[in-house]
Residue, then its C-alpha position, 0 to 999 in steps of 0.5 A: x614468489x609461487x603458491x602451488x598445490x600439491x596436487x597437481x597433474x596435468x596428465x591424463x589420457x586424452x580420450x576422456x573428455x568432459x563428453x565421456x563423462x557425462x556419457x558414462x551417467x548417461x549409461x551407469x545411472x540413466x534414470x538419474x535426475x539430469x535438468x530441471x527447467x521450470x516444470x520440466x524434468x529430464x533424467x540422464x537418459x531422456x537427456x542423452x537422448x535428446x543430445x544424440x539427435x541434436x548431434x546428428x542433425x549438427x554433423x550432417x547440417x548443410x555446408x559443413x561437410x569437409x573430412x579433414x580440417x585443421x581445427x573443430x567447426x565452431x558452432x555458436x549457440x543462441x537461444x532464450x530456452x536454456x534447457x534447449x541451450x544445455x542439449x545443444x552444448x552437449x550435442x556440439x561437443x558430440x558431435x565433434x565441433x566446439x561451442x560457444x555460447x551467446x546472449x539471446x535475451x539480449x539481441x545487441x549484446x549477442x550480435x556483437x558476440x557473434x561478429x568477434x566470434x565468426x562461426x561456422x554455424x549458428x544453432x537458435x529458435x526462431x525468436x533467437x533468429x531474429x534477434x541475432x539476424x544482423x541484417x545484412x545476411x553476413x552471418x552464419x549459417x544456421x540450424x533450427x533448434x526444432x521442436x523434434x529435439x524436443x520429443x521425449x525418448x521414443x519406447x525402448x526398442x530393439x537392444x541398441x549398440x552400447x558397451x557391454x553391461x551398460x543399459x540405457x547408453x546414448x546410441x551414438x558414440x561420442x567423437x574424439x575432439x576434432x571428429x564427427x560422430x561415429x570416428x574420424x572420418x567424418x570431421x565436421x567441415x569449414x563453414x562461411x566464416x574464419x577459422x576459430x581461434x588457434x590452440x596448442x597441437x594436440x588440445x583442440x578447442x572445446x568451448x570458447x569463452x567470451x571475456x570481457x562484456x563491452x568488448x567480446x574477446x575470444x578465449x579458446x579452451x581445449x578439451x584437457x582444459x575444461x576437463x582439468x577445471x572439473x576435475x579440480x572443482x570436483x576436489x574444492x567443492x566435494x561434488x556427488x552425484x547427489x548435489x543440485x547446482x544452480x548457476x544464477x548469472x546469464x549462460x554466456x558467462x564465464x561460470x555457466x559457460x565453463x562450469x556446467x560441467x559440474x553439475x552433469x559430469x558428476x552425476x548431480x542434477x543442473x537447475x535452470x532458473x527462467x530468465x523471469x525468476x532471477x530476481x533473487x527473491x525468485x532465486x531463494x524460492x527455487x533453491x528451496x522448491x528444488x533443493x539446491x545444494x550449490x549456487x554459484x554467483x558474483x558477489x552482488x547477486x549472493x547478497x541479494x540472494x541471502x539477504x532476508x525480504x525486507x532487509x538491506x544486502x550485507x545484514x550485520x554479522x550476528x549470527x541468526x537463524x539461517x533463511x529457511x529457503x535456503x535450508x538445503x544449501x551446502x555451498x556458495x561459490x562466489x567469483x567474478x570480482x573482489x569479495x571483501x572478508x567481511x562480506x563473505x563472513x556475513x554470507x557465511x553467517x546467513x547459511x546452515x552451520x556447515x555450509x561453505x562459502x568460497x570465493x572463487x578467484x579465475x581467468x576465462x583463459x583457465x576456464x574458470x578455476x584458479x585460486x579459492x579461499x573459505x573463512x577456515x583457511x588462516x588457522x588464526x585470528x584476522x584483523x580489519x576483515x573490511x579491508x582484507x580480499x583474500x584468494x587463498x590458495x590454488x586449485x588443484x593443478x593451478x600455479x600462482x607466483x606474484x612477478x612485480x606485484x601482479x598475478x600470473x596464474x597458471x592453468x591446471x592443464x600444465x600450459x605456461x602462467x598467464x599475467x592475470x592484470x591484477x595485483x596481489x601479494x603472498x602473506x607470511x601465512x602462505x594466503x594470497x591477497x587481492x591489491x586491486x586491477x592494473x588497469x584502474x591504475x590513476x596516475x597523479x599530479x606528482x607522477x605517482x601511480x596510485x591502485x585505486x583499492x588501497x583507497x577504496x579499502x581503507x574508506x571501507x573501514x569508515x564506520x558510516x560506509x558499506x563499499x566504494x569505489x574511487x575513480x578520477x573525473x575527466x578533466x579539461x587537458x592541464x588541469x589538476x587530477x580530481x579523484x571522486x568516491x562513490x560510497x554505499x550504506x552500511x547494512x544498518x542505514x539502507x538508502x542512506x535513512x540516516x546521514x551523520x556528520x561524519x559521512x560527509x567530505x570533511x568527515x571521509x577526508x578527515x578519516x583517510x589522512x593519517x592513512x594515506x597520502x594527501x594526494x590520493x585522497x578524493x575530494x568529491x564524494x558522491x553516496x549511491x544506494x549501491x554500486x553499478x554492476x555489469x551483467x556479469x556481476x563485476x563492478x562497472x567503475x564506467x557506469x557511476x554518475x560524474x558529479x557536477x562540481x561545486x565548491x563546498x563552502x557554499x553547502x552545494x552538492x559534491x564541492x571541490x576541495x578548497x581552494x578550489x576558485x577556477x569555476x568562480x574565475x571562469x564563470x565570470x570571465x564569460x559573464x563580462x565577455x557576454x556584456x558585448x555580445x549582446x549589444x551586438x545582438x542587439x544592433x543586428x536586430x535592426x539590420x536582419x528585421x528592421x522596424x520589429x524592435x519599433x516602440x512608436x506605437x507603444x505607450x511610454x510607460x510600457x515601452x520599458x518593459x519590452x525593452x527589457x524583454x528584447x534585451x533578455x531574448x538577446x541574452x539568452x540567444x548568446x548564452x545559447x550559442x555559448x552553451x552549444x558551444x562549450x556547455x556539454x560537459x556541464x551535462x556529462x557530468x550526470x551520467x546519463x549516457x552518451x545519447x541522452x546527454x547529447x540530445x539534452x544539450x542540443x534541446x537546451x540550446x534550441x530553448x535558449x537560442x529559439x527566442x530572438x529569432x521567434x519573437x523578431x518573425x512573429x512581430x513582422x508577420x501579418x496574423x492573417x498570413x496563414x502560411x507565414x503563421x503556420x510555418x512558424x508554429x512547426x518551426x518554433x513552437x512545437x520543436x520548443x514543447x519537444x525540447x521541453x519534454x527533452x529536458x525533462x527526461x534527462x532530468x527524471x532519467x536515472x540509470x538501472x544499472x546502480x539503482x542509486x541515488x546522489x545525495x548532499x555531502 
């Protein structure tokens, strides 16, 4: 099955170019509001200008001066300051070269984005240069971002070479793609590092994207790509000069990195939040200091932003009067994951009547438009919104056709469809419909591939939970699949105030039974206070804590459904197999420190009670061997990370198997023996108080990423 608008054109003349477009406001309206950067505010022309000497510095940068190349130079842009960020983009597409934009707030995050990149010339600040710096002088060339690109415009002057009846225009021409400022006899050269990635003859790269956030991959975008992704945004959002666009996610992602085309293409203004003021608070003062009138987010910061100080993300969907911050707001586009229908219902609530809320569906490969949808779009009543996602339909010049259940949408620029990797169906009422990602695909026990949404969906339909996710628990090789749920509070019940009998184990696996099959029904459930999210706004099923398993009989925490008897079994299994062990420990006593255990001299009442202490060091001195052996899983399953809980594990160890060899030395060593004291004070005593403060920083720790908490069934 196919969806497809009827307006789509791929063609157009290959000339124009995202760089033309904003020249043309920088010559039609230069005194036009540009950026907005704290208190800084740049108009069209001051912008442009700033933009023209960046690009001459880039064009004649040392080291990238061969004429002819099969492909642009690719010039990476790392800096903190965002408004120097949005003069270097430009001037690298002026320039003639393609840019790509990585994480200079986060140092480890941008060199890995470096190394998938490997570009020709790295543009940075000082600050920058340091963190992105990897060390071992393998890295880019690189070009200062200095404080001259930050001079204002010099005092108009001598008329400058500009088309005819066009004041204020850039003085330097901006390059075809592939081309040096000034025409194509002064293409930007090879650099250091390999070529950027290949593109279809006769669309040269103008931007490449990053996918993924674990992993950086590489997407390379023409200059007929990104301009046909604009002139699409341009159609679905009704874009004017007049409109004020903030992005609220970090520069290298896809929305900003593809979609600042938006704001300065069309003649509107972009506003640059600082990195301090993305707190959605902060974000809901900007918006109305500056009369923002489109923000563009992911579904987890849209809540926060529309959500009133002092009240949970998601508020019940009664309608209310609008957040008087957010007065000036014409559009929320939301993208970057799944947006349940009563979700955007809610946020779609929250705003001025008239004010839209899209949900955006894209793919790095089509430079972030695909397909879109607004609660106006079914024409009729739906029912159960908490289960439904809807895409709605494509963008201008996209194509959508469902092969085998998954997507394959294809770009507005006439290129082939690519397979998105997620599910989804046509309806009958022509909308498409989200199914869930391939890739959580689980496989059970009986062979049957389960999609992870379907379940996911219907525990949202519980009337005690908010969102969820469902996943499977790393398990031992042979043993029985476990999926677990992670659950959220409904809007009404913040931080889980309140927990009813129903939102426990029995009570969701009660509400899935007649809904799906007994096999795809969790048995762990764990209540977070919200779900984890990567920095880009997607769901992080990776960063959700493993619970310890139990059986829930007992009334213990996250109890394995019944039945359930293989910890029992194993646990005592290895209790029986210790019994031996110890005595043999205890006999080695006699033969590695002869005479420490004597009794001779101690009393007979007392002699008892130190009996009982050697056999409790011999315990713990095989119950630690055994921990450092096999008991690393116990620890992994409270998601602390893989650093933590591998310094935890050993720190228990030590605490555990330090005391027979401790107590043995002590007892043959003089108290005068100075050296021999000493050596054991470093060798036992203090690596046991660091243990100690180990343990307990695994144990107080809790990861940023979901904020969340785990609670009782």
């Amino acid at each position: 099955m196919t969806q497809a608008p009827p307006s789509a054109r791929p063609d157009r003349p290959s000339v124009d170019t995202v760089v033309h477009r904003f020249e043309r406001h920088v010559r039609g309206a230069p005194e036009s509001l540009a950026l907005v950067h704290g208190g800084r505010r740049l108009t069209y022309g001051q912008l442009g200008a700033r933009v023209d000497r960046l690009a001459l510095r880039i064009a004649a940068a040392e080291g990238l001066a061969v004429r002819e190349r099969p492909a642009p130079a690719l010039v990476a842009i790392g800096t903190a300051r965002h408004d120097a960020l949005v003069v270097a983009l430009l001037a690298v597409l002026k320039a003639g070269a393609t840019y790509a934009i990585v994480d200079a707030a986060d140092a480890h995050t941008g060199r890995r984005q470096l190394a998938a990149l490997a570009p020709h010339l790295l543009l940075t600040d000082g600050p920058g240069r340091a963190g992105l710096d990897d060390g071992h002088g393998h890295g880019p060339s690189v070009l200062l971002l200095d404080a001259a690109d930050d001079d204002p415009p010099a005092p108009p002057g001598p008329p400058r070479p500009v088309a005819a009846g066009a004041p204020g225009a850039s003085p330097v021409p901006a390059a075809r793609p592939g081309e040096a400022p000034g025409g194509p006899s002064g293409g930007l050269p090879t650099g250091p590092s390999a070529d950027p990635p290949a593109v279809p003859f006769g669309d040269p790269p103008a931007a490449v994207l990053l996918a993924g956030s674990a992993d950086p991959r590489p997407v390379a975008v023409g200059h007929r790509l990104l301009l046909a992704a604009l002139d699409g945004w341009t159609e679905v959002a009704r874009l004017a000069p007049d409109d004020r666009h903030l992005f609220t996610g970090p520069p290298d992602a896809l929305p900003f990195a593809a979609g600042w085309t938006r704001a300065l293409c069309t003649g509107g203004a972009l506003v640059l939040p600082d990195p301090a003021e993305r707190d959605p608070a902060a974000l809901a003062d900007t918006v109305r200091a500056e009369g923002v009138t489109v923000v563009h987010t992911d579904p987890g910061r849209a809540a926060r932003l529309t959500a009133p100080a002092g009240r949970p993300p998601y508020a019940a969907p009664a309608r209310r009067a609008p957040d008087e911050r957010l007065r000036s707001l014409r559009l929320l586009a939301v993208t970057g994951d799944r947006l349940y229908l009563d979700e955007q219902i809610a946020l779609q609530d929250r705003l001025r009547v008239g004010a839209r809320v899209l949900n955006v569906y894209a793919l790095t490969e089509t430079a972030g438009v695909g397909t879109f949808f607004e609660p106006s779009q079914p024409g009729r009543p739906l029912d159960d919104p908490e289960r439904l996602s809807l895409l709605g339909t494509p963008f201008p010049g996209c194509r959508v056709h469902v092969h085998d259940g998954q997507l394959h949408l294809a770009p507005p620029d006439g290129s082939d469809a690519l397979p998105t990797g997620d599910l989804g169906r046509l309806r009958p009422d022509g909308l498409l419909e989200f199914g869930g990602r391939l890739r959580d695909r689980v496989t059970l026990d009986d062979g049957t591939r389960l999609d992870p949404y379907t379940v996911e969906s219907e525990i949202r339909a519980h009337p005690g939970f908010g969102g969820a996710v469902v996943r499977p628990l790393p398990l031992p090789a042979g043993a029985r699949t476990t999926l677990a749920a992670y659950v959220t509070p409904t809007p009404d019940n913040p931080g889980w105030a309140r927990v009813a009998p129903s939102q426990d184990l029995a009570g969701l696996r009660a509400h899935l039974a007649d809904r799906i099959p007994p096999p795809a029904i969790p048995r762990r459930l764990v209540r977070l206070r919200t779900l984890p999210r990567d920095r880009g706004g997607r769901e992080d099923r990776g960063a959700v804590p493993r619970p310890p398993a139990a059986d829930p009989s007992t009334g213990a925490k996250y109890g394995a459904a019944p039945g359930d008897t293989g910890p029992l079994v194993w646990g005592c299994l290895i209790g029986l197999l210790m019994i031996p062990a110890v005595v043999v420990v205890l006999v080695a006593t006699r033969f590695v420190w002869p005479g420490s255990t004597g009794l001779s001299g101690v009393p007979g009442p007392w002699a008892h009670l130190f009996v009982g202490l050697y056999v409790c060091e011999a315990w713990a001195f095989v119950y630690g061997l055994a921990f450092l052996l096999w008991g690393k899983r116990t620890l992994r399953v409270h998601g602390r990370g893989e650093g933590l809980t591998t310094t935890a594990h050993l720190a228990v160890s030590y605490l555990l198997i330090a005391w027979w060899p401790q107590d043995n030395l002590y007892r043959l060593a003089s108290r005068t023996d100075w050296p021999h004291q000493a050596a054991l004070v470093y060798l036992f005593n203090i690596p046991l108080m660091i243990a100690g403060f180990l343990v307990i920083r695994f144990l107080t720790w809790r990861p940023p990423s979901h904020q969340g908490r785990v609670e009782e069934d």
